[in-house]
C-alpha positions, 0 to 999 in steps of 0.5 A: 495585546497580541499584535495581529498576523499580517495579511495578505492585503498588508503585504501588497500595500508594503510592495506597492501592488495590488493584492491580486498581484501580491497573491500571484506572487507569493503563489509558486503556481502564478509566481510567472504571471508577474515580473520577477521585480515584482515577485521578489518585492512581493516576497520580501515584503511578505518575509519582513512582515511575517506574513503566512499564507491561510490555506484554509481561506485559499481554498475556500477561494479557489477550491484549491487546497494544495492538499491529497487525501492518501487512506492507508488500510493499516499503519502498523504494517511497516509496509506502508511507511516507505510507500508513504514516504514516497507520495509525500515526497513527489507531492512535495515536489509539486507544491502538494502536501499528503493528508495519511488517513488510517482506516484500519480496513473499517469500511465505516471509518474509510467513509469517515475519513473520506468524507472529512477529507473532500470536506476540507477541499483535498485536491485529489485522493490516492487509495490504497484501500479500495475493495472489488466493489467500493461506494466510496469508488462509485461516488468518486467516479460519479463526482469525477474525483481525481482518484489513483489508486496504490497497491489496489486495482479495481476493474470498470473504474476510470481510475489510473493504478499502480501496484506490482504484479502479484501474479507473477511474483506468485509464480516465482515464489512457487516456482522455488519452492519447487525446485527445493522439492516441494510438492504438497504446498498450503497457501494462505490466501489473502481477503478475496474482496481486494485485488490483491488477495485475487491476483495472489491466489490466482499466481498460486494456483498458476505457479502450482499448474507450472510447476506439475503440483497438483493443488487441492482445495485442502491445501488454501485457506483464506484470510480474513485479513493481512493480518499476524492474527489471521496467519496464526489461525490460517496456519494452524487449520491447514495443518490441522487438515493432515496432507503432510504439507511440506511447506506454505506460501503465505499472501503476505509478510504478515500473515507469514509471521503468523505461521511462524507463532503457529508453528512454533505452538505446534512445536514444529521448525521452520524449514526443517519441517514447514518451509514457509514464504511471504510477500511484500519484503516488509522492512526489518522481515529479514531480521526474523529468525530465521530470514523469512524468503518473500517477494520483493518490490520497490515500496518507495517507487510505488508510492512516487508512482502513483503521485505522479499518476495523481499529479497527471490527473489533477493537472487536467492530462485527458490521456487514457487510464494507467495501469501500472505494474511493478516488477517482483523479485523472488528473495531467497532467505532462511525460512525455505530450504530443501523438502523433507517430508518425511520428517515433517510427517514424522514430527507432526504426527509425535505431536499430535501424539503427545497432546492425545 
């Protein structure tokens, strides 16, 4: 016969307390509201019976659950695992554990995934999948939820933020394509239902009026997603509309990987023809070749940042909301190089010659 677990009432009866005393103890939230003889004759009664807490139990009791519902749009962008790795880490720091949901930018499966997550009591949610105009925003402020949000912004919700200034690290990346000579430059804009697709698009068109580059709407397409897939398509239309562009500013590391298999079916070179730029410094994107020159920024901090917003909320701070941003550093890689739009032409119009 299998021997019962030890419960939380077997634990006090061996210490000789209590057991609301024994649940003080063992909890490292209420630990100083006993003495510490007491607390440690709780802990090693509990060690020598193997006693572990039922968390489940816990939170039914207390509606605590010492859990975070962190929604992810998509895992297989190896952006996000050191973004990840820093929330769990601060979370673990305060006693928390991070509950990843993957909602694969599904609007139905981010309502499965979160309503299966309040369901189980999470404490608080970090999002990193919110859009413009969420429901899932809307119920979460009209329940008060502790909500942050991560590499998102979303304006008239009372949610603090953090994520780095896409608009400045934009213009930076604009800002160096020009001054390899570039003056005809297509970009690949992100979805325009996330913030992030809006602020890039924005920095795009600022950092071309810096520079003195006329931008015509020839020279943007929009991505339907941050995706290798969408990069392929996108890349491919805007060379298809002529222009003789020279080079391509892409919303994100994904959807410049996807210009690299465009221009490779096209049988053009990056940079000798089409010089092209990312944004995030994704891991590993330095291995491509060639390098690929983006927009960096520190995923792991983003990730401590927005728990510690978190932390702050779920801790009852009344201050007012936080918008962070944190700072871009343009990375100059392989993928840019000095304009030649000559050449460029040259080699797309043999091209298109050949399939005639």
């Amino acid at each position: 016969m299998t021997e019962r677990p030890a419960t939380l009432r077997d634990v006090a009866t061996a210490a000789g307390v209590h057991p609301a005393t024994a649940s003080r103890a063992l909890n490292p939230g209420t630990r100083l509201l006993v003495s510490e003889e007491t607390a440690q004759r709780v802990l090693h009664a509990a060690a020598r019976l193997g006693y572990r807490p039922n968390p489940v139990a816990r939170s039914l009791r207390t509606r605590r659950s010492n859990s975070i519902g962190v929604l992810i749009p998509d895992l297989n962008n190896p952006l996000f695992p050191p973004i990840v790795r820093g929330v769990e880490d601060m979370l673990a720091g305060h006693g928390y554990v991070a509950l990843i949901g993957n909602t694969d930018g599904d609007p139905q499966r981010e309502r499965m995934v979160f309503d299966q997550m309040r369901a189980r009591h999470v404490d608080g949610f970090v999002l990193a999948t919110a859009t413009l105009r969420n429901p899932i925003l809307d119920e979460a402020a009209a329940a008060d939820l502790p909500v942050v949000l991560m590499n998102r912004t979303a304006h008239g919700y009372p949610f603090s933020s953090v994520s780095v200034d896409n608009e400045q690290g934009v213009r930076a990346a604009v800002a160096h394509l020009a001054s390899l000579g570039h003056t005809r430059i297509g970009h690949i804009a992100g979805p325009q239902e996330i913030s992030t697709g809006i602020a890039r698009l924005r920095g795009f068109t600022d950092g071309a009026r810096a520079s003195s580059l006329e931008v015509g709407q020839d020279q943007i397409v929009y991505a339907a997603a941050y995706s290798v897939e969408e990069g392929v398509r996108c890349c491919a239309e805007l060379l298809s509309r002529g222009g003789d562009l020279t080079a391509i500013m892409a919303a994100n590391d994904m959807l410049a990987i996807g210009c690299y298999t465009a221009l490779e079916d096209l049988g053009l070179g990056c940079p000798e023809d089409i010089s092209v730029m990312g944004f995030n410094d994704m891991p590993f994107i330095d291995r491509l070749r060639p390098p690929l020159s983006t927009i960096r920024f520190p995923h792991y901090q983003l990730g401590t940042e927005a728990a510690k917003l978190l932390m702050e909320r779920i801790d009852g701070d009344a201050g007012p909301l936080k918008i962070l941003y944190l700072a871009p550093e343009l990375v100059a890689r392989g993928s840019t190089a000095a304009s030649s739009a000559t050449g460029a032409g040259a080699r797309r119009a043999v091209h298109v010659r050949r399939l005639a």
